[in-house]
Structure formats: C-alpha cells, structure tokens
C-alpha positions in Angstrom: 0.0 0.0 0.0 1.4 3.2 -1.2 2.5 5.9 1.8 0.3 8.7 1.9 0.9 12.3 1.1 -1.3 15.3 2.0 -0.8 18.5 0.1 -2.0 21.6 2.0 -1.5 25.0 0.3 -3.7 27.6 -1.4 -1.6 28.4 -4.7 -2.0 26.2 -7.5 0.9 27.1 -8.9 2.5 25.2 -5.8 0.5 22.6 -5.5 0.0 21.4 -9.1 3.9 20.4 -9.2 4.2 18.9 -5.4 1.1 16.7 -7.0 2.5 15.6 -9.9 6.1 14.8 -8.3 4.6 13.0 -5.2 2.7 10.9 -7.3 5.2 10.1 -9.7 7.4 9.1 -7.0 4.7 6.5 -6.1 2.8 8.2 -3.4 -1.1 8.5 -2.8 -1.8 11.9 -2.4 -4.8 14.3 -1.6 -4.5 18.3 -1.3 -6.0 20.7 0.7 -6.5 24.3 0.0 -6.8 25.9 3.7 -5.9 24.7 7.4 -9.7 23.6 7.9 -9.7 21.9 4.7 -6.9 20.0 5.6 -8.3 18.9 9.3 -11.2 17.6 7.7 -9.5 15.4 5.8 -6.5 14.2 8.0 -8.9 11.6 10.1 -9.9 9.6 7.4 -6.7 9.9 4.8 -5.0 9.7 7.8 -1.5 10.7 5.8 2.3 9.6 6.4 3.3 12.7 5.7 1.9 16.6 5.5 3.9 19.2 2.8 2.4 21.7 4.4 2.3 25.8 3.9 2.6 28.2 6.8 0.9 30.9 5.4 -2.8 29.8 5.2 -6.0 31.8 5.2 -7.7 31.3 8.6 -6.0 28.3 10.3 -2.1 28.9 9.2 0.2 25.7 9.1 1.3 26.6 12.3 -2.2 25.8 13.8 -2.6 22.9 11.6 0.4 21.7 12.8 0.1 22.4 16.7 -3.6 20.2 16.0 -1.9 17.3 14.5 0.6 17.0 17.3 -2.0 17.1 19.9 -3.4 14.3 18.7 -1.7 11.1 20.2 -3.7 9.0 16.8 -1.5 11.3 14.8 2.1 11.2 16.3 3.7 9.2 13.7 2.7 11.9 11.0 5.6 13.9 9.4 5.1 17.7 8.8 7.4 19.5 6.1 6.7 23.4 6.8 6.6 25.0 3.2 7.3 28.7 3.5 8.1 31.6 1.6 8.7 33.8 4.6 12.6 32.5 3.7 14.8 31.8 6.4 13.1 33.5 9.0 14.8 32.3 12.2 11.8 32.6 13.9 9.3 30.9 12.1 11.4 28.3 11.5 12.3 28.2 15.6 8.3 28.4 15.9 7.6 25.7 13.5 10.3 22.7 14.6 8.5 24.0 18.4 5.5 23.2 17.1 6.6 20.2 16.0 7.2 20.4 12.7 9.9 17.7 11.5 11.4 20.1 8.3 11.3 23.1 7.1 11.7 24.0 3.2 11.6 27.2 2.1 10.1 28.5 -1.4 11.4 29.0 -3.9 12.4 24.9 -3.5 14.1 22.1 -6.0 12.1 19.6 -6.8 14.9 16.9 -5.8 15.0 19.0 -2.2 11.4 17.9 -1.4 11.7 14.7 -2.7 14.8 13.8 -0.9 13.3 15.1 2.2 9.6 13.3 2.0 12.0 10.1 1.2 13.9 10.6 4.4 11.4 11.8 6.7 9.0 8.2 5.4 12.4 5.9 5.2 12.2 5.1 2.1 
C-alpha cells in the first residue's frame, strides 16, 4: 500500500507540481486548499506525511500543525513546513517547536522535497 501524502497549500501554482512529483514518486496523495480543509481530511486519509504551507487563510500551518501533534492518533505523521517567509529564524524556531519535522523554504528544487519526503518516510 502506497504511503500517503497530503498537500495543504492555497496556490495552485505550488500545489500542481508537489502533486505531480509526489505521485510520480509513487505516493497516494490528496490536497487541501486551507488549514480547515486539511483537518477535515486528516482523520480519514489519515497521511504519512503533511507538505504543508505556513501561510494559510484562517488556520495557518502553524495551527494545523500544533492540531496534528496534539493528537496522540496522529504522532507518527511527518510535517514538512513550506514557506516563503525565507529563512526567517523565527518561524522556523516556531515551526520545529511546534513540531514540525522540516522546514523547506520557497522557492524549493524539486529533488529537495523529494529527498526530504523520502527521508522523513524511510524510504
């Protein structure tokens, strides 16, 4: 069964390619648009992994990702923070605080998420 992959960020231009590359590197993968989107649908997808933005209408990734980790059901989820706010020390203090497991700022390789997703899931 493949690992599972959710996508939450609200620019297509984003998303579309972090689709297309997690798929093609044989994962399942649904995407959220907003924070509340994306708690909605982490029960039942229940994902391996989040690729998810900080910068989110509403709930921000920081919230999303404070949620997951107070969840014990959802411990073993990965979060990859997906910023363009750069290197911000701060955030990026904030964000591994929060529990966030990496932190990848935009603009962003391809092979740099990939490698990450690959060593955050061992595989």
């Amino acid at each position: 069964m493949p690992l599972k992959v959710l996508i939450v960020d609200d620019e297509p231009n984003i998303v579309v390619p972090l689709q297309f590359l997690m798929e093609q590197n044989g994962y399942d993968v649904m995407v959220a648009e907003s924070g509340e989107q994306a708690m909605d649908i982490v029960p039942e997808f229940r994902p391996d992994l989040i690729l998810l933005d900080i910068m989110l209408p509403v709930l921000d990734g920081f919230g999303v990702c404070q949620m997951v980790r107070e969840n014990p059901d959802w411990q073993d989820t990965k979060i990859i923070l997906i910023t363009a706010m750069g290197r911000d020390e701060v955030n990026i203090t904030k964000g591994l605080a929060l529990g966030a497991d990496a932190y990848i700022t935009k603009p962003f390789s391809n092979s740099e998420v990939v490698e990450k997703v690959k060593e955050l899931l061992g595989n």
